[in-house]
mmCIF file as gemmi writes it, N, C-alpha and C atoms, coordinates in Angstrom:
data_model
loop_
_atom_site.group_PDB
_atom_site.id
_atom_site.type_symbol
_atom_site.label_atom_id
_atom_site.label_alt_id
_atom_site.label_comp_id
_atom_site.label_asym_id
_atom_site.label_entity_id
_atom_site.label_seq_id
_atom_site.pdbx_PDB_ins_code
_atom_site.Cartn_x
_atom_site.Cartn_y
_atom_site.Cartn_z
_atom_site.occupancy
_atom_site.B_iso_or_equiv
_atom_site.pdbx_formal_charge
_atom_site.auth_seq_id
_atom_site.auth_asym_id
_atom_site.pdbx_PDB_model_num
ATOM 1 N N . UNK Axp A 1 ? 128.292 89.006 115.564 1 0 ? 1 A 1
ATOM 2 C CA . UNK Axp A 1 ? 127.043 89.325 114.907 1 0 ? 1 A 1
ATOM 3 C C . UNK Axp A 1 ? 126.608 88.191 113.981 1 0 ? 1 A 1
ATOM 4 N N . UNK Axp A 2 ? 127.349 87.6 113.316 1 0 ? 2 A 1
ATOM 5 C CA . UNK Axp A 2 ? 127.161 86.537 112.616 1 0 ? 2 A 1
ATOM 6 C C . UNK Axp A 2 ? 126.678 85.349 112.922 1 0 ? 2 A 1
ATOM 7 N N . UNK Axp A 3 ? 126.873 84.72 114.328 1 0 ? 3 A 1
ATOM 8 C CA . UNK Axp A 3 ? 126.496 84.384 114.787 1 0 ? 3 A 1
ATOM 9 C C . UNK Axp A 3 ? 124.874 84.342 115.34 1 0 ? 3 A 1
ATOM 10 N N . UNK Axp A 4 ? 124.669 85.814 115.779 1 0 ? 4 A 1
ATOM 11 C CA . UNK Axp A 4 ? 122.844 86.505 115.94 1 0 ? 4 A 1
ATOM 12 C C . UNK Axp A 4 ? 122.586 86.103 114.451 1 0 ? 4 A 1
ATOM 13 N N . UNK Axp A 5 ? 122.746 86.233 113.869 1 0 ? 5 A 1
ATOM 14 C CA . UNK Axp A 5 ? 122.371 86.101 112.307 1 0 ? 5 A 1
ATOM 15 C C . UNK Axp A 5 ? 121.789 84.379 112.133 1 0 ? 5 A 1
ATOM 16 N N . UNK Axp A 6 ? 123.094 83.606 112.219 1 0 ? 6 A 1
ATOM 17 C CA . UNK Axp A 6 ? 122.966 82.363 112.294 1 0 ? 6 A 1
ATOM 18 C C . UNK Axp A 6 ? 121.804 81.782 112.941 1 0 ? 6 A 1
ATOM 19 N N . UNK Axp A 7 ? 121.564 82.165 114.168 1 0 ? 7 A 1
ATOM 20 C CA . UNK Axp A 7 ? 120.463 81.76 114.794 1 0 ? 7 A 1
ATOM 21 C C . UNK Axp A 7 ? 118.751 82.042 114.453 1 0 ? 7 A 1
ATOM 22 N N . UNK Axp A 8 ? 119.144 83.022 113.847 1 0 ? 8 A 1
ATOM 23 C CA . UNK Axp A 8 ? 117.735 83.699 112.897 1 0 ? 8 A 1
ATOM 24 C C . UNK Axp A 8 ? 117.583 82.992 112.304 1 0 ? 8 A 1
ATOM 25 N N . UNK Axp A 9 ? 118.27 82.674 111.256 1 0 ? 9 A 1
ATOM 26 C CA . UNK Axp A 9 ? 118.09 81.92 110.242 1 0 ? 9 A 1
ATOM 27 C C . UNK Axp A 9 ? 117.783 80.35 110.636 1 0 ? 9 A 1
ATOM 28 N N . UNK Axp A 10 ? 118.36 79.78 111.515 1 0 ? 10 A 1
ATOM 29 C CA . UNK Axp A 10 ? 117.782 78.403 111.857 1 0 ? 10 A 1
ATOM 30 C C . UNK Axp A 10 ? 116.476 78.492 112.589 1 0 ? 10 A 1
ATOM 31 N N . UNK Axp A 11 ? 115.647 79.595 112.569 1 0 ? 11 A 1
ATOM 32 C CA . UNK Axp A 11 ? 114.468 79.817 113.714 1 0 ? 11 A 1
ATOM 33 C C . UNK Axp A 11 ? 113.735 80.249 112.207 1 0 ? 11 A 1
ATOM 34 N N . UNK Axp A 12 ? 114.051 80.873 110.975 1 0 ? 12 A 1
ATOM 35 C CA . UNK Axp A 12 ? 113.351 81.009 109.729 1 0 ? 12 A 1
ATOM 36 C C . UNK Axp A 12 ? 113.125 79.779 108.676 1 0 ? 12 A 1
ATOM 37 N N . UNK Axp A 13 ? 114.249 79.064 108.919 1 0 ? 13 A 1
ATOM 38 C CA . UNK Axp A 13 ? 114.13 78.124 108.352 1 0 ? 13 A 1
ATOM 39 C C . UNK Axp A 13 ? 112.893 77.072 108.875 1 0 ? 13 A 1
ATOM 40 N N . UNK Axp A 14 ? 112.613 77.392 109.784 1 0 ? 14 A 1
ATOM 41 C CA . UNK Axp A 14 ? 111.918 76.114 110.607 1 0 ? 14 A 1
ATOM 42 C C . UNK Axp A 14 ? 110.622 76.848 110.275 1 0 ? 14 A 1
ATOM 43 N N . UNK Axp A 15 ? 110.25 78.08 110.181 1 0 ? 15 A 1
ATOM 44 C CA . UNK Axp A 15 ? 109.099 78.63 109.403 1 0 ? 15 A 1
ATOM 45 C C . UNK Axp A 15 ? 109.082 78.03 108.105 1 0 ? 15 A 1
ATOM 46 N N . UNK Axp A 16 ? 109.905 78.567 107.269 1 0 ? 16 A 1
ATOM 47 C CA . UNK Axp A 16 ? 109.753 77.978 106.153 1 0 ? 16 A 1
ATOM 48 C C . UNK Axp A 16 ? 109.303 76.531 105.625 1 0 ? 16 A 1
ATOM 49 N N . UNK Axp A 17 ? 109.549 75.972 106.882 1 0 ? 17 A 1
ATOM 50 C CA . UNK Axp A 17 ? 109.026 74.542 106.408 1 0 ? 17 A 1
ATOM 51 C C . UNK Axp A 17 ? 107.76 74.279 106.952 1 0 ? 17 A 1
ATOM 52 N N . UNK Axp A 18 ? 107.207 75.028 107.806 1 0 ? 18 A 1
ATOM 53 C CA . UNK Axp A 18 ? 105.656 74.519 108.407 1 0 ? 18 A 1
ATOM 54 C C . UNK Axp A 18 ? 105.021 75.548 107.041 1 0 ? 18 A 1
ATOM 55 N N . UNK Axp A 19 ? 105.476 76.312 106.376 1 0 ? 19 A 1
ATOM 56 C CA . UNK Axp A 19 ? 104.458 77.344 105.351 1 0 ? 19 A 1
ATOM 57 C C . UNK Axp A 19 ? 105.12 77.137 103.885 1 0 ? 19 A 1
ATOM 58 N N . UNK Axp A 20 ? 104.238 77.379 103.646 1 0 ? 20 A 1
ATOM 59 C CA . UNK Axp A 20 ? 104.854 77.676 102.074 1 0 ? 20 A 1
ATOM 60 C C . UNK Axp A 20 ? 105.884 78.819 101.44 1 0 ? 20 A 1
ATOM 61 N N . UNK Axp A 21 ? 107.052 78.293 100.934 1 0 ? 21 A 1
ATOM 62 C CA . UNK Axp A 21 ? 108.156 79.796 100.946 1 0 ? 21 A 1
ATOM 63 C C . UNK Axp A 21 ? 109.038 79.52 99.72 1 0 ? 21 A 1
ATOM 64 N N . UNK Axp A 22 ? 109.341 80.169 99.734 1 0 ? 22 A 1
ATOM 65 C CA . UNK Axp A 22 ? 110.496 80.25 98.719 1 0 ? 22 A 1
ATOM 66 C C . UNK Axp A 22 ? 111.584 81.266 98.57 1 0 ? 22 A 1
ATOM 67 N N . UNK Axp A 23 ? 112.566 80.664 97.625 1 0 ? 23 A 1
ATOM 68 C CA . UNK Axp A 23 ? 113.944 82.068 97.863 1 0 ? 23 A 1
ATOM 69 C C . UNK Axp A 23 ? 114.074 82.639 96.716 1 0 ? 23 A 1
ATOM 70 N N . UNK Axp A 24 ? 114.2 83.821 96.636 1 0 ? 24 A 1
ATOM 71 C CA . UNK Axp A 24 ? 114.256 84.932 95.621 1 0 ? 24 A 1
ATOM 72 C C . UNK Axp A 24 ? 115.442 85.682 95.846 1 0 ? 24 A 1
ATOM 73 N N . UNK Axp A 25 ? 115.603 86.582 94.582 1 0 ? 25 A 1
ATOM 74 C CA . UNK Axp A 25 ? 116.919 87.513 94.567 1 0 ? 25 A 1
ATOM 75 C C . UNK Axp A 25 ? 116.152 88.76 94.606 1 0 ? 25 A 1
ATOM 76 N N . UNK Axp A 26 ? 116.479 89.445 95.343 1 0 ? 26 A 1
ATOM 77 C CA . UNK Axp A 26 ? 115.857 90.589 95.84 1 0 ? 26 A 1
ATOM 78 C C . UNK Axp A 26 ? 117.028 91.84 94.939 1 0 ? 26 A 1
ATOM 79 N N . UNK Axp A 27 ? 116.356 93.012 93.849 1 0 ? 27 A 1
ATOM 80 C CA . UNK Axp A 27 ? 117.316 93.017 92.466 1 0 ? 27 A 1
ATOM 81 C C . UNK Axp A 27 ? 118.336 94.055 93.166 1 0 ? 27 A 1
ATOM 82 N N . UNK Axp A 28 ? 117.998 94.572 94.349 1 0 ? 28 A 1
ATOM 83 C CA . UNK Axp A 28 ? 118.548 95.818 94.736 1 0 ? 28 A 1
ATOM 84 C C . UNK Axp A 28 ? 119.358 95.161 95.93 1 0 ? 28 A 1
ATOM 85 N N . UNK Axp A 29 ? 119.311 94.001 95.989 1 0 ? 29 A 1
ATOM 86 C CA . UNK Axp A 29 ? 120.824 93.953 96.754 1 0 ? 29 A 1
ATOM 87 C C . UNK Axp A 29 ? 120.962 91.777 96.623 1 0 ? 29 A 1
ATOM 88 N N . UNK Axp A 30 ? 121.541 91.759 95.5 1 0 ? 30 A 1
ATOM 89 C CA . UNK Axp A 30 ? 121.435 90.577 94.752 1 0 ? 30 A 1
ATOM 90 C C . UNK Axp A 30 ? 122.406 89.729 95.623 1 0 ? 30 A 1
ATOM 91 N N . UNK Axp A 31 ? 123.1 90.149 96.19 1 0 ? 31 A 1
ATOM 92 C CA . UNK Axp A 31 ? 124.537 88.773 97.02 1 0 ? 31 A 1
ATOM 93 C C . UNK Axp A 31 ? 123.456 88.911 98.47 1 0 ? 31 A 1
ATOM 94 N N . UNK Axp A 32 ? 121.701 89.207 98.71 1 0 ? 32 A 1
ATOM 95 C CA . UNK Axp A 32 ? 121.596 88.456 100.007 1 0 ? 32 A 1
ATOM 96 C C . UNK Axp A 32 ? 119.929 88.045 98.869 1 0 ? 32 A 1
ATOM 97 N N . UNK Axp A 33 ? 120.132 86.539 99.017 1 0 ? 33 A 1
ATOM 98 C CA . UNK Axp A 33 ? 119.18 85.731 99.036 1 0 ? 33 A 1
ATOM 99 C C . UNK Axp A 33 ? 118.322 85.86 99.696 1 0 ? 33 A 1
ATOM 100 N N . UNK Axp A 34 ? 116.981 86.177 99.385 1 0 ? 34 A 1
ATOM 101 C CA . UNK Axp A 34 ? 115.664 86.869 100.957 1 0 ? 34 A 1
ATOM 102 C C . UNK Axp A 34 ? 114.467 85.021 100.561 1 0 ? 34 A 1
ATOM 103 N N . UNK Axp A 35 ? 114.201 85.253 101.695 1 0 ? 35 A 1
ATOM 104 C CA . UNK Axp A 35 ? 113.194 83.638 101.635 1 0 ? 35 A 1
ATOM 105 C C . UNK Axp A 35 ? 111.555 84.52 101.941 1 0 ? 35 A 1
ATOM 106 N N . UNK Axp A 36 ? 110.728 83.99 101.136 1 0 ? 36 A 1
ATOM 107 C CA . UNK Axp A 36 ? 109.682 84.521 101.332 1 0 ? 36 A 1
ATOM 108 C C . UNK Axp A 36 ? 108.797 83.54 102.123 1 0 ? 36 A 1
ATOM 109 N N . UNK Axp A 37 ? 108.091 83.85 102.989 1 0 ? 37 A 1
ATOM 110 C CA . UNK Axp A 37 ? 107.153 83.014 103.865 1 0 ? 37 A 1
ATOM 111 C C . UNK Axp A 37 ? 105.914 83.59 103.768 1 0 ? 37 A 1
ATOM 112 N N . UNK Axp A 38 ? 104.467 82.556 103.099 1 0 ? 38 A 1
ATOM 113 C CA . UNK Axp A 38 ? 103.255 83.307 103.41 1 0 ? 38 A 1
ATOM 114 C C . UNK Axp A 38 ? 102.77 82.273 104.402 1 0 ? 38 A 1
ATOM 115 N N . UNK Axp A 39 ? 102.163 82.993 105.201 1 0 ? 39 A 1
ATOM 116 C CA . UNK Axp A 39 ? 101.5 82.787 106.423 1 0 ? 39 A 1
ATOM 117 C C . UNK Axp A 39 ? 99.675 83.008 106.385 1 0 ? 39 A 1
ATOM 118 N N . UNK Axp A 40 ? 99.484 82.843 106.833 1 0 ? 40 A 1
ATOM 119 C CA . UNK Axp A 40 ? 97.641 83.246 107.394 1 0 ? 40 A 1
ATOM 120 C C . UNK Axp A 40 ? 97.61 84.411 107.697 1 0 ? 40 A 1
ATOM 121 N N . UNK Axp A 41 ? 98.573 84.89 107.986 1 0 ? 41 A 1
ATOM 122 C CA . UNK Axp A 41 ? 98.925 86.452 108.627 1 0 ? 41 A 1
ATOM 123 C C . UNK Axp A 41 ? 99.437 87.426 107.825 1 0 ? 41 A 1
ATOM 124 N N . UNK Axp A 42 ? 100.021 86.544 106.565 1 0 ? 42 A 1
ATOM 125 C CA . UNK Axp A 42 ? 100.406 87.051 105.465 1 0 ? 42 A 1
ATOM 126 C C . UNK Axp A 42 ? 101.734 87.021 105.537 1 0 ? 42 A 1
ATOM 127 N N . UNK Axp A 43 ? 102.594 87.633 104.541 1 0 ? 43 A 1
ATOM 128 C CA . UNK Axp A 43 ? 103.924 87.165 103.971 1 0 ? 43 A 1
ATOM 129 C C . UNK Axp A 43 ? 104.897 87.88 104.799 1 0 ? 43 A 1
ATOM 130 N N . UNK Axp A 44 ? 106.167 86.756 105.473 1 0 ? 44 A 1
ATOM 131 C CA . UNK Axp A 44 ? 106.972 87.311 105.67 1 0 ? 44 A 1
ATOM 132 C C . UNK Axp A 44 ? 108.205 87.39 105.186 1 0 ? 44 A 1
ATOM 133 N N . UNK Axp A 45 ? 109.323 88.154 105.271 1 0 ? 45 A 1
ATOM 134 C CA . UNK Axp A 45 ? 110.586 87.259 104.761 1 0 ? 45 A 1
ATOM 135 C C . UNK Axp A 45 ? 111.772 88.516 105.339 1 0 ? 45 A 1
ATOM 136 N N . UNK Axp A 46 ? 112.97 87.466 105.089 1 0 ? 46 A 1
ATOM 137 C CA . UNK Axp A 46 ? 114.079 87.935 105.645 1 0 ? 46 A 1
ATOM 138 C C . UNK Axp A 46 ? 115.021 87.698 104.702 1 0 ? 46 A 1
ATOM 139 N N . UNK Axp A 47 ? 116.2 88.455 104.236 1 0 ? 47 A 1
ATOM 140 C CA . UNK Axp A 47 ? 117.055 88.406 103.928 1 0 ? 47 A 1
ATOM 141 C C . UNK Axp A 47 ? 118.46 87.338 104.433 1 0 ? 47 A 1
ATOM 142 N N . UNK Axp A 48 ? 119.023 86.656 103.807 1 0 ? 48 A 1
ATOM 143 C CA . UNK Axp A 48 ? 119.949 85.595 104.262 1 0 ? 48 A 1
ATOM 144 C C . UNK Axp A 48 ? 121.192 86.166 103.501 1 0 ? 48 A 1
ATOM 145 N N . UNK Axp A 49 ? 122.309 85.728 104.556 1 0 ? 49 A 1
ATOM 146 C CA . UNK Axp A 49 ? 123.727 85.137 104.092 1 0 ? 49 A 1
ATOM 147 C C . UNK Axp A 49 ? 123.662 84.136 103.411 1 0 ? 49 A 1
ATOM 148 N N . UNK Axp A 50 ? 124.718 83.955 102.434 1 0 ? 50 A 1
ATOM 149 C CA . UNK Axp A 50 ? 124.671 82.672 101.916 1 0 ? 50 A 1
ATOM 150 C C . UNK Axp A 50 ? 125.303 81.625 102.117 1 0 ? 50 A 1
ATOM 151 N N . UNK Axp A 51 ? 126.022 82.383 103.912 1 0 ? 51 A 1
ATOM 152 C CA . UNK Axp A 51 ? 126.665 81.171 104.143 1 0 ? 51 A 1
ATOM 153 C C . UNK Axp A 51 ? 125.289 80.332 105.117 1 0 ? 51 A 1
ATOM 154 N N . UNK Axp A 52 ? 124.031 80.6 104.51 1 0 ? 52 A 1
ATOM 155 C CA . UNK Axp A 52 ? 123.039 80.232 105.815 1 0 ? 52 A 1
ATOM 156 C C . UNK Axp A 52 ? 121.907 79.342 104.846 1 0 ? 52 A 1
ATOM 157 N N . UNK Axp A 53 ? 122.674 78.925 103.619 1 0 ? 53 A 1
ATOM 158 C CA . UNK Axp A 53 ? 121.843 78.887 102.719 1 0 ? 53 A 1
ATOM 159 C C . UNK Axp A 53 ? 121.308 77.294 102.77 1 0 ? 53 A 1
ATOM 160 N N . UNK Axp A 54 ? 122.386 76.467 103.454 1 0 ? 54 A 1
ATOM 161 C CA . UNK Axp A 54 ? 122.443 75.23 103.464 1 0 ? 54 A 1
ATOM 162 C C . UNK Axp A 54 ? 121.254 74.696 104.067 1 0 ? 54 A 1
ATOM 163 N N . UNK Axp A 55 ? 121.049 75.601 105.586 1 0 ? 55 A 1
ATOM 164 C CA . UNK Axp A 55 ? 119.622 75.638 105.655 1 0 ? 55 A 1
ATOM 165 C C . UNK Axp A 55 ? 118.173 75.724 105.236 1 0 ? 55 A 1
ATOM 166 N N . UNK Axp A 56 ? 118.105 76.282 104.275 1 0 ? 56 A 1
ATOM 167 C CA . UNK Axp A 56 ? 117.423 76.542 103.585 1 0 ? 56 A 1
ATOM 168 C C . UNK Axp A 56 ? 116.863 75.468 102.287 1 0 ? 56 A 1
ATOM 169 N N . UNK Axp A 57 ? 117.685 74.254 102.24 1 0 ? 57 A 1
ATOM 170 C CA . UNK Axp A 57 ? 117.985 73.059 101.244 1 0 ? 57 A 1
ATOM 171 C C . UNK Axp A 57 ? 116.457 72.834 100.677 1 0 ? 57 A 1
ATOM 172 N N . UNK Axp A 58 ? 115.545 72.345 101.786 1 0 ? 58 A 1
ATOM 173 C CA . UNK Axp A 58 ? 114.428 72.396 101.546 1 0 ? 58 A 1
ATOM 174 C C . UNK Axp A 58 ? 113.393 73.82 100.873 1 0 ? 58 A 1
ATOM 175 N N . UNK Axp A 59 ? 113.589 74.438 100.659 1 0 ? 59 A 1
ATOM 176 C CA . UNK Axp A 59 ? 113.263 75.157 100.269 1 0 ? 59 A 1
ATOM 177 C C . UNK Axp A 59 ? 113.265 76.015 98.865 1 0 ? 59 A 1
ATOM 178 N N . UNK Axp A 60 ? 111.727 75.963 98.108 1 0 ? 60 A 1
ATOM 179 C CA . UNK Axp A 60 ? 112.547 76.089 96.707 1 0 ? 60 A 1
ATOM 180 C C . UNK Axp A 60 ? 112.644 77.606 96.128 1 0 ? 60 A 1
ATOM 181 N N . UNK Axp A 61 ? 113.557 77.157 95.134 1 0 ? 61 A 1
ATOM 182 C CA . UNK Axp A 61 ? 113.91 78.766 94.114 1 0 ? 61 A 1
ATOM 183 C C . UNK Axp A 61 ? 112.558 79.221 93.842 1 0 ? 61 A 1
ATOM 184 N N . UNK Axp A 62 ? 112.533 80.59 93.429 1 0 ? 62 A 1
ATOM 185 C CA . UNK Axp A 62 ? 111.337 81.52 92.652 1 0 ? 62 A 1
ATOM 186 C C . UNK Axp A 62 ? 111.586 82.604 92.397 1 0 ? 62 A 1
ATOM 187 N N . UNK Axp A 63 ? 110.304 83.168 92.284 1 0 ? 63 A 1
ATOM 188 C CA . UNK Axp A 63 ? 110.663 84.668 91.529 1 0 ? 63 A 1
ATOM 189 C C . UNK Axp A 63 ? 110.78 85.356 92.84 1 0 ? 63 A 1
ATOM 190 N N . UNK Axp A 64 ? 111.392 86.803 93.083 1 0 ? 64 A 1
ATOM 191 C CA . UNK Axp A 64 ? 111.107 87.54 94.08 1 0 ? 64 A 1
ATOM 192 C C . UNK Axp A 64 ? 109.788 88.378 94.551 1 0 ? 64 A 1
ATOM 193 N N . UNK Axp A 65 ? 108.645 88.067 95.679 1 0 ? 65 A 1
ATOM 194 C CA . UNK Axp A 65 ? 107.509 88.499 95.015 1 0 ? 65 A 1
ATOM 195 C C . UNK Axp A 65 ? 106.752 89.219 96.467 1 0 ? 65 A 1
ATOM 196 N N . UNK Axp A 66 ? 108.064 90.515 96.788 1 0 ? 66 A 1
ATOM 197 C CA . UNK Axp A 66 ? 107.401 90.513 97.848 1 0 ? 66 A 1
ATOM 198 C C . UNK Axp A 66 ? 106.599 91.825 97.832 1 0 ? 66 A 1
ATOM 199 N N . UNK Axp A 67 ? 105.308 91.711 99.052 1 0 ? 67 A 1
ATOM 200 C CA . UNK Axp A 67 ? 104.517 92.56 99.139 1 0 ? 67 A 1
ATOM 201 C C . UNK Axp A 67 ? 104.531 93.664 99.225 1 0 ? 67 A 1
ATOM 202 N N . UNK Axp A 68 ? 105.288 94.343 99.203 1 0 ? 68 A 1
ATOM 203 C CA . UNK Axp A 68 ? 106.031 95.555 100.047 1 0 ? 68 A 1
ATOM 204 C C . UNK Axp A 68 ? 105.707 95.414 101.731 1 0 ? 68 A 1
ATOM 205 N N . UNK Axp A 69 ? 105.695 94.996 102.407 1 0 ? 69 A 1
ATOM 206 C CA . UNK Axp A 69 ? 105.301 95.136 103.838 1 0 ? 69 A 1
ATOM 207 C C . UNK Axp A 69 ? 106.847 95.117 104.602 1 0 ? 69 A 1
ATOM 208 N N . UNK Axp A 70 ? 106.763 95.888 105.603 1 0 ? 70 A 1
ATOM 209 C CA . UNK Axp A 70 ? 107.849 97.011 106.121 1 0 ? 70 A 1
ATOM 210 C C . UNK Axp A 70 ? 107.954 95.771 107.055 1 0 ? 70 A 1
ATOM 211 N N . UNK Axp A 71 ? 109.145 96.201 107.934 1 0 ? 71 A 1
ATOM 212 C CA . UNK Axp A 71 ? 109.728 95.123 108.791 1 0 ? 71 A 1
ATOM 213 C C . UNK Axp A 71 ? 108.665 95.725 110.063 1 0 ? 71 A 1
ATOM 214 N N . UNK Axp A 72 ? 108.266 96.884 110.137 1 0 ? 72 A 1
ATOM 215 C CA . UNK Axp A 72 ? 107.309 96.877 111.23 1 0 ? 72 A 1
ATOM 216 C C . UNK Axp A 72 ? 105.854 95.671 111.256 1 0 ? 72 A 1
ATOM 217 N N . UNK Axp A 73 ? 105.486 95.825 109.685 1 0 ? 73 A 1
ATOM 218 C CA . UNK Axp A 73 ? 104.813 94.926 109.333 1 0 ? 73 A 1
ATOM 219 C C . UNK Axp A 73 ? 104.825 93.643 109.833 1 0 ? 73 A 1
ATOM 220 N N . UNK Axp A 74 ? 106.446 93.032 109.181 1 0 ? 74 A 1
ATOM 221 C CA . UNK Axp A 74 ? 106.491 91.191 109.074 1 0 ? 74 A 1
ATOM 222 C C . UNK Axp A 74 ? 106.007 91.634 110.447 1 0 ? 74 A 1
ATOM 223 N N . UNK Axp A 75 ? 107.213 91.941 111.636 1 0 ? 75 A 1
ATOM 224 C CA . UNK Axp A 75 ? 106.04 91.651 112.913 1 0 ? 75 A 1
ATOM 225 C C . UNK Axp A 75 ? 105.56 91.558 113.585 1 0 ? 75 A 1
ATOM 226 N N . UNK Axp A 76 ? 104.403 92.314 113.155 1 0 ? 76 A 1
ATOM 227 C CA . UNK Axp A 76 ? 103.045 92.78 113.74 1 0 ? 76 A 1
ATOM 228 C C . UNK Axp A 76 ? 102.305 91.232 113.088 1 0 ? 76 A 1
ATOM 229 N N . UNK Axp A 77 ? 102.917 91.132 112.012 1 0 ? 77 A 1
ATOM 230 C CA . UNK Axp A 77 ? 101.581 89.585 111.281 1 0 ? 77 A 1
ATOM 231 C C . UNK Axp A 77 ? 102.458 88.56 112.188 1 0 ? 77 A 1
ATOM 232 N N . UNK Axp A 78 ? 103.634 88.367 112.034 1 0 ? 78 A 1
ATOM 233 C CA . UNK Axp A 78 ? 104.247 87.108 113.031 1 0 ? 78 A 1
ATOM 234 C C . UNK Axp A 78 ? 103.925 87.155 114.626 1 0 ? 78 A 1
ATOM 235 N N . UNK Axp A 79 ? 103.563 88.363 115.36 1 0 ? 79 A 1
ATOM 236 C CA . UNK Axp A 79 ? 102.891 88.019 116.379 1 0 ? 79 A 1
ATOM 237 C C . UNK Axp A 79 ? 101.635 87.86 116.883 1 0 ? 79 A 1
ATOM 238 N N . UNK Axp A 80 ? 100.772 88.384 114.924 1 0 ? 80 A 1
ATOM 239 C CA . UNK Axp A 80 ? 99.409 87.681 115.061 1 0 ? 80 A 1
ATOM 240 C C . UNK Axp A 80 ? 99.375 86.085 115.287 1 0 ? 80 A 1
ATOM 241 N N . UNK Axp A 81 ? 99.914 85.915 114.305 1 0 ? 81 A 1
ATOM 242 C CA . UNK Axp A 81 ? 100.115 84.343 114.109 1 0 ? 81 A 1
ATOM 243 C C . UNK Axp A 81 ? 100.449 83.775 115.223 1 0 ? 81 A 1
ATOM 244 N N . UNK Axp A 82 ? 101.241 84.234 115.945 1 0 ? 82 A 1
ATOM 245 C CA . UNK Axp A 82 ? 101.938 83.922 117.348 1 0 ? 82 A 1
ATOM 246 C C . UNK Axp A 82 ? 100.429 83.499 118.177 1 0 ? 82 A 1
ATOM 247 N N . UNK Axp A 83 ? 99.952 84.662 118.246 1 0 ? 83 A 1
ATOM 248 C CA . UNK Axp A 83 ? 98.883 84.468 119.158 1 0 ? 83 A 1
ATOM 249 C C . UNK Axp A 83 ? 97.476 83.615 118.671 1 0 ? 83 A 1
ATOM 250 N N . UNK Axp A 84 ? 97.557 84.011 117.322 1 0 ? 84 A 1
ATOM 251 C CA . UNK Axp A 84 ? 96.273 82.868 116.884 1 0 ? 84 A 1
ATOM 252 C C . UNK Axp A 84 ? 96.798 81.234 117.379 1 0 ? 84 A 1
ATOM 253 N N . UNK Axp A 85 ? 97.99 80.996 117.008 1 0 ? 85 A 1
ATOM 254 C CA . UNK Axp A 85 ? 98.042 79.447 116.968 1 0 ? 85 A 1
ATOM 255 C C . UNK Axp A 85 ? 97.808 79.436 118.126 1 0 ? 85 A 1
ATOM 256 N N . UNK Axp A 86 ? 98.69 80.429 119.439 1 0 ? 86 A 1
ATOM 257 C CA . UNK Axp A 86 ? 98.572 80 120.503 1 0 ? 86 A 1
ATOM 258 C C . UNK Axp A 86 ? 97.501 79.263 121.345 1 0 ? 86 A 1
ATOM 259 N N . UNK Axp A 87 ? 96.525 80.41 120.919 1 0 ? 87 A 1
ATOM 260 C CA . UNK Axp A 87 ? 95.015 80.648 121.371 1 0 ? 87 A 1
ATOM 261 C C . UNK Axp A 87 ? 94.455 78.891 120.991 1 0 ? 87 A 1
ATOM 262 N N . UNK Axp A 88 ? 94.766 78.888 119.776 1 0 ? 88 A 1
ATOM 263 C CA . UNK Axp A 88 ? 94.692 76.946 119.355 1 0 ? 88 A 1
ATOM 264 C C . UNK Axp A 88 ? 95.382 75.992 120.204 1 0 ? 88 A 1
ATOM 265 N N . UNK Axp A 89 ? 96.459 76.084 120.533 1 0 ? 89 A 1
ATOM 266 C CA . UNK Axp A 89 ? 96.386 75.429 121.33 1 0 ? 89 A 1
ATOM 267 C C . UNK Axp A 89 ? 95.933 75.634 122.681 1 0 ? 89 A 1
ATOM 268 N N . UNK Axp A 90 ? 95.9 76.369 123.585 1 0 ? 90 A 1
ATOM 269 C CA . UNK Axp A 90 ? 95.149 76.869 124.641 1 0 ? 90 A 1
ATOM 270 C C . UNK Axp A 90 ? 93.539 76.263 124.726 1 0 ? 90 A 1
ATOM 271 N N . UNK Axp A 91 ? 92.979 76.163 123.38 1 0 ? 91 A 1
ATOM 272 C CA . UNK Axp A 91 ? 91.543 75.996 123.373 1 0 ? 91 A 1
ATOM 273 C C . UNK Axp A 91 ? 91.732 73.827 123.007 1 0 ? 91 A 1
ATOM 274 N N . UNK Axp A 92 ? 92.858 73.54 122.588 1 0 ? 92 A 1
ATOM 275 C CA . UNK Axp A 92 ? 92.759 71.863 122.885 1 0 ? 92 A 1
ATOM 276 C C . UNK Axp A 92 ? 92.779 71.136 123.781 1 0 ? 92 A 1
């Protein structure tokens, strides 16, 4: 499982760097570091291991500031986004 995990996180991280994000302590469960990502689609984020954190280097500290939006939420907006960019490139 750790592994599935691992791979998330190198596929979030690579979000995190095309958007603006940051990592917060989320107060109700403080040993997983969550990275916040806002998007055009609006904010997503995921909770991390900290053995996944190294990844994350680029990415800076902040407050925790998330929207409340449900994991049905993140995505429904990450496969807007999916399809808007797509549609961009499709139309170049």
């Amino acid at each position: 499982m750790d592994d599935l995990y691992r791979e998330r996180a190198h596929l979030v991280a690579h979000l995190a760097a095309l958007y603006p994000s940051h990592i917060g302590v989320d107060p109700a469960e403080p040993d997983w570091p969550v990275v916040y990502v806002d998007t055009g689609a609006g904010q997503l984020s995921w909770h991390l291991s900290t053995a996944d954190l190294p990844l994350f280097a680029h990415v800076p500290r902040g407050d925790a500031d998330w929207d409340g939006h449900t994991t049905e939420q993140k995505y429904a907006r990450l496969d807007n986004l999916t399809r808007t960019i797509a549609a961009r490139g499709a139309a170049a």
